[in-house]
N, C-alpha and C positions, 0 to 999 in steps of 0.2 A: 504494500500500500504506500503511495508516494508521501511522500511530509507536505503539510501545507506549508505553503509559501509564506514566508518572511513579512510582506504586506502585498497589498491589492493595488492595482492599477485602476483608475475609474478610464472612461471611452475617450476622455479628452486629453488626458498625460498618453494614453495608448496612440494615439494619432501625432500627439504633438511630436514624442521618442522616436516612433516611425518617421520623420520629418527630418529629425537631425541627423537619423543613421543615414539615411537615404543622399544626403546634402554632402554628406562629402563623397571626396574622389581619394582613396576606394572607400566604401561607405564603412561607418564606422561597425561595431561589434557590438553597441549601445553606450548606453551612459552610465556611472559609477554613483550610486548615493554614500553619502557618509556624513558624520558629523565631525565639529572641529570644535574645540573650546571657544569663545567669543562670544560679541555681542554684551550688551547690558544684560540680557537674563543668563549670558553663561553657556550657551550653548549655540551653533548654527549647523544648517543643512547644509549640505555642498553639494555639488554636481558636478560632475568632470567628463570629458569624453573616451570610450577607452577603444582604443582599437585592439589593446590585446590583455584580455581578461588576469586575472589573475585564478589560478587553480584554487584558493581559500576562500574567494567571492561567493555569495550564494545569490541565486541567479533568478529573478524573475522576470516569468516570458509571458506573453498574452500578444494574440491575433500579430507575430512579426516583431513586437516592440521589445526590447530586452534590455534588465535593468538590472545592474551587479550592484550587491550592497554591499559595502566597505563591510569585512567581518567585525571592526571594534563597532562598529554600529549596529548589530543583528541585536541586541539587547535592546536598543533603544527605540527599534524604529518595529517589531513585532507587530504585531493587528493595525499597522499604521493603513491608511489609505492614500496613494499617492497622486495628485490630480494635477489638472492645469485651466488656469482660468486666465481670462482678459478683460481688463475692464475702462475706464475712461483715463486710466493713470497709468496702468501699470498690464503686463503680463508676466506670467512665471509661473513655475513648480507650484503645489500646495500641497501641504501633510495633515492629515486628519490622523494625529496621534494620539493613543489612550495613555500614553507613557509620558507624556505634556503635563508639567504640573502646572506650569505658567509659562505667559510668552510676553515682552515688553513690548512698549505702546507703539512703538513702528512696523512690528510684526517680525523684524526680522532675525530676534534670537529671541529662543525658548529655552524653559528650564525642563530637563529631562529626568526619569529616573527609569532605571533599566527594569524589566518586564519583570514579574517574578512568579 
């Protein structure tokens, strides 16, 4: 029986990931999430491009789009949901995380605690 996956992809990060693999030449192998110390709450998300995986990565895939999760972050980012939104200011990534204990007022770092 296969292990559920690390977190979920919603239709819009699935499309958007499909987009940037696709965009380069030779297309990329997907994108890397991870988190980095920073930010006022202490924590941020990152994203990187990888053309060549790491074998420690854990790997999720849906409809072509494929997303490696930096392993120090597989605690952190568990039942997360990974999306993509656009709106009159901004476009980017989104985390719908249960592991979020808070996030400061700009959005752009959260305070995490690993899954347990």
């Amino acid at each position: 029986m296969p292990r559920p996956a690390v977190m979920k992809l919603t239709d819009d990060a699935v499309e958007r990931v499909r987009e940037i693999m696709a965009r380069q030449d030779p297309p990329l192998a997907g994108l890397r999430v991870g988190i980095k110390k920073g930010g006022c709450a202490g924590m941020e998300y990152t994203m990187d491009a990888v053309a060549e995986p790491s074998p420690k990565d854990e790997i999720v895939e849906r409809d072509g789009a494929r997303v490696f999760v930096d392993p120090a972050a597989v605690l952190f980012l568990l039942g997360s949901e990974m999306g993509y939104e656009t709106t009159k200011f901004r476009s980017g990534f989104t985390f719908q995380n249960p592991n979020q204990v808070s996030a400061c007022g700009c959005g752009e770092s959260v305070e995490l605690r690993a899954a347990g």
